[in-house]
N, C-alpha and C positions, 0 to 999 in steps of 0.2 A: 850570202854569196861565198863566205869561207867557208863556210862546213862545204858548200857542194863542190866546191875547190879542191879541199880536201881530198873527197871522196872520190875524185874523179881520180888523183895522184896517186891513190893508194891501191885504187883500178888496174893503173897504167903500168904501176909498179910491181903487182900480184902477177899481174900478165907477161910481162918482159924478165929480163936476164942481161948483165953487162951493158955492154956496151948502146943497146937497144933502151937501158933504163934510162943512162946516163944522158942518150939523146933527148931523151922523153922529157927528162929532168930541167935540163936545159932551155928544152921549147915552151914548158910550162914555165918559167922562170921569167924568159924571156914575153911569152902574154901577161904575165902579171905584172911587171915590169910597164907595158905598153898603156894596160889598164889604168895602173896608176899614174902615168902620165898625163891618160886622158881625165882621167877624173881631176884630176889637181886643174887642167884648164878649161874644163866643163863643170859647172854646178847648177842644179835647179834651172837648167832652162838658158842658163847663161854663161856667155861667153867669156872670159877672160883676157885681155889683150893689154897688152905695153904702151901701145899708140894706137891712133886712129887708124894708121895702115894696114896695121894686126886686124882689128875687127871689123874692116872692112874687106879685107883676104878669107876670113873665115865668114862673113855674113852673107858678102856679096851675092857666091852662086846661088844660094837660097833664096834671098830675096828675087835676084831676077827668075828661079825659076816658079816664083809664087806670084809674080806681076806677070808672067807669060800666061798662067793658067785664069786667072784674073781676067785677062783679056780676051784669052779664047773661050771661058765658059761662059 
């Protein structure tokens, strides 16, 4: 996933000038940033949570919308 990260930066970066980069710079910074967020609370399938509250906030929608489909198929 880095190399294509990379490569996409160096894309974005051949293509722009100034101020146009530094925005670029930025928004890529700030997805990698977000990426890594998620990954540190996502692994292999699994959730990560503090409390029962946390993983039941992040479980919850899915589970009811897998016991609705459940139901209706």
């Amino acid at each position: 996933m880095e190399t294509v990260v990379d490569e996409m930066e160096r894309a974005y970066l051949d293509a722009c000038d100034g101020d146009a980069r530094d925005a670029l710079r930025r928004a890529l910074g700030d997805a990698l940033q977000e990426l890594a967020a998620v990954d540190r609370q996502v692994s292999r399938g699994f959730v990560r949570a503090g409390k029962p509250a946390d993983l039941a906030r992040k479980l919850g929608p899915e589970r009811r919308a897998r016991q609705g489909q459940g139901a209706v198929g």
